[in-house]
C-alpha positions as CSV (number, residue, x, y, z in Angstrom):
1,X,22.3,5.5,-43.0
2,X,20.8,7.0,-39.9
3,X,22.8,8.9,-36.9
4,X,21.6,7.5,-33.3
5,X,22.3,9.1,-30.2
6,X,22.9,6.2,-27.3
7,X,21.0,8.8,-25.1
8,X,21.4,13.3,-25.3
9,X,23.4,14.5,-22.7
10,X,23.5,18.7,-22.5
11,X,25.4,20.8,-24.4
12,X,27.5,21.6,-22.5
13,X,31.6,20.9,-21.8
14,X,32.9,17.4,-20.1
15,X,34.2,18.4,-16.1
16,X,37.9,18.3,-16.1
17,X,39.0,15.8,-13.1
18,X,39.9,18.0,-10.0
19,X,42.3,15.9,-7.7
20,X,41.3,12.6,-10.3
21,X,44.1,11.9,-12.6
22,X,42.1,8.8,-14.2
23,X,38.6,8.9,-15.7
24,X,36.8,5.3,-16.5
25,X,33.8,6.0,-18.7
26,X,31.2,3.2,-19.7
27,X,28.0,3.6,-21.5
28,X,25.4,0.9,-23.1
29,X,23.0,1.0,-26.2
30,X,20.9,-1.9,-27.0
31,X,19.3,-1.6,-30.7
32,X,16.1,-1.5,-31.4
33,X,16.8,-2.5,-34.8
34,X,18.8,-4.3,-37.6
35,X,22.0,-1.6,-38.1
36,X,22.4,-0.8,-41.3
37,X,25.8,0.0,-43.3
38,X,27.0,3.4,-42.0
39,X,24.5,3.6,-39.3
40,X,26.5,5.5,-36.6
41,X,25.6,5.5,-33.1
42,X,27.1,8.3,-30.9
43,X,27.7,7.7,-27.1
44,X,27.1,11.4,-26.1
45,X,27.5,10.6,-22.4
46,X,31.0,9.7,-23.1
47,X,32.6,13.4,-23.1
48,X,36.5,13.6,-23.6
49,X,37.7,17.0,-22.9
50,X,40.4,18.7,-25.7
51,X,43.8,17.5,-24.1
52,X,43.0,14.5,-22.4
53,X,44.5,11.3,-23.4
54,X,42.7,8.2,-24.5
55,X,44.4,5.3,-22.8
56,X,41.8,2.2,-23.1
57,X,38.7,1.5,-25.5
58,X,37.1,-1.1,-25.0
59,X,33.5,-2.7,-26.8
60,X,31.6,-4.9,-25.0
61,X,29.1,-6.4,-27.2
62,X,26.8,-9.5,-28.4
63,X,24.0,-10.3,-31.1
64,X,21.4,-12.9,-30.4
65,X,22.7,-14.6,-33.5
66,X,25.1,-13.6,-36.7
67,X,27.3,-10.6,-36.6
68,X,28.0,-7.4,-36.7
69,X,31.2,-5.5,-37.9
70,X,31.8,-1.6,-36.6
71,X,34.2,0.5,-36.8
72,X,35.3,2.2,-33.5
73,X,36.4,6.0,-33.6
74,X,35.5,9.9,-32.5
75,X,33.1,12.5,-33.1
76,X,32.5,15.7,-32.0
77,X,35.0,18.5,-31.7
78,X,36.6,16.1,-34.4
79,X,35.9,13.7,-36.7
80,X,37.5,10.0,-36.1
81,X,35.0,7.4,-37.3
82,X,37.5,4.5,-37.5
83,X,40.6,5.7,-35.3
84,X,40.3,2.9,-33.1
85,X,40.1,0.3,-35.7
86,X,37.0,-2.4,-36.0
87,X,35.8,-5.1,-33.7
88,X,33.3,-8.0,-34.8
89,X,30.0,-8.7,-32.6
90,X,28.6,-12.3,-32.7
91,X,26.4,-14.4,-30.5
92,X,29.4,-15.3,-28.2
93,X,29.2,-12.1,-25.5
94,X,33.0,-10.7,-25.5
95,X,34.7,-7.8,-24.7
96,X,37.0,-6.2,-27.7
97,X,40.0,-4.2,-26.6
98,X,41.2,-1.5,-29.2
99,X,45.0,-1.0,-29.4
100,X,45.1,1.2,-32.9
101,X,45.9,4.7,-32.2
102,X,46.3,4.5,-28.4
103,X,47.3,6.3,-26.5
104,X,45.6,9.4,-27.9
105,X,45.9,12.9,-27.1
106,X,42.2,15.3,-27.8
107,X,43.4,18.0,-29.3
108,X,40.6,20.4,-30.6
109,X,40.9,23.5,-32.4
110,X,40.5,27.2,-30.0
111,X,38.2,27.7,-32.4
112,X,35.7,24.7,-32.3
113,X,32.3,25.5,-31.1
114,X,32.6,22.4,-28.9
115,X,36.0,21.3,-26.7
116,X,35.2,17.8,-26.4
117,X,34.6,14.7,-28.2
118,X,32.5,11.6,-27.7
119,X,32.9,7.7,-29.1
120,X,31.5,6.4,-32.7
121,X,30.6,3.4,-33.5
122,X,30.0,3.1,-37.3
123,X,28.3,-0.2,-39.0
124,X,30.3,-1.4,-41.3
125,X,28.4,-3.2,-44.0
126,X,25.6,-4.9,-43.4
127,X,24.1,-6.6,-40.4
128,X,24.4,-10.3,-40.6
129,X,21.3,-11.3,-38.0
130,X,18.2,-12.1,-38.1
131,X,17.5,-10.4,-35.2
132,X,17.1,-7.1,-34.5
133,X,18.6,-6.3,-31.5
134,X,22.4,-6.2,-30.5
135,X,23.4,-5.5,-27.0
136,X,26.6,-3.1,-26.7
137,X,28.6,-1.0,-24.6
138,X,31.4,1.3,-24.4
139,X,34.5,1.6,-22.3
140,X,36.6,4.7,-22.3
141,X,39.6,5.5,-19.5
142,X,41.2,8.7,-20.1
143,X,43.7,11.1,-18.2
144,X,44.2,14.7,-18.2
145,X,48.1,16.0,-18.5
146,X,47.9,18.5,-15.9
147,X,50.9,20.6,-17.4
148,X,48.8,21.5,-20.6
C-alpha cells in the first residue's frame, strides 16, 4: 500500500470565498504505475475549508485497458476514505458522479491541527490492467454557509 500525493500544495489553510458563494475545484493525476489494493492517492490541491458544504464529486477517469475500482472519500482534518461511495475506471473515458453522502457539511474539530480537508481516492483491490498508467481527475463544487 503506498500514499501518493497528486502534487504538495503548502501547509497552509484553503481561502474562504470572499463575495464567491460557489467554489468548482478540479485536479488530475495520471499514474505512473499499476495501483495497488489500498494505494491512496490524495488531491492536496483540493482544500475544503471546516464548514463548507460538499455539493458535487465527480471522477473523471479512463485506463488504457481493464479496470480499476476506487473508493472515493476525505482526508485530512478527517478521515473519510469511502464517504462518497466507489466508481469503476475502464478503457471507455467517462465521468462518475457521486451522490452518497451529498450534500456534506466539513465539520472539523477546534482542535485539529489542520481546518481543512482534501479528496481520497483509495484502490480497491487490485488493478485489473496491463498497463500501468490510468488517467484521472477530480471534481469538487463546494459552498460556504455564510451564517456559520
Amino acid at each position: 500500500m503506498a500514499t501518493i500525493s497528486a502534487t504538495f500544495a503548502a501547509a497552509n489553510q484553503p481561502r474562504v470565498p470572499n463575495g464567491v458563494e460557489t467554489v468548482d475545484a478540479f485536479q488530475t493525476y495520471v499514474t505512473s504505475a499499476t495501483l495497488s489494493a489500498g494505494d491512496v492517492i490524495h488531491y492536496t490541491n483540493l482544500k475544503v475549508p471546516h464548514g463548507a458544504t460538499i455539493l458535487d464529486v465527480r471522477l473523471y477517469g479512463d485506463t488504457p485497458d481493464g479496470s480499476s475500482i476506487l473508493q472515493i472519500g476525505l482526508a485530512g482534518g478527517i478521515v473519510a476514505p469511502a464517504l462518497f461511495g466507489s466508481a469503476t475506471v475502464s478503457a471507455t473515458p467517462a465521468v462518475k458522479t457521486q451522490a452518497q453522502a451529498l450534500p456534506y457539511v466539513v465539520s472539523v474539530s477546534d482542535d485539529a491541527a489542520v481546518r481543512y480537508v482534501w479528496p481520497t481516492l483509495t484502490q480497491d483491490g487490485p488493478m485489473v490492467s496491463g498497463t500501468a498508467s490510468t488517467s484521472l481527475g477530480l471534481r469538487v463544487t463546494w459552498t460556504m454557509n455564510r451564517t456559520r
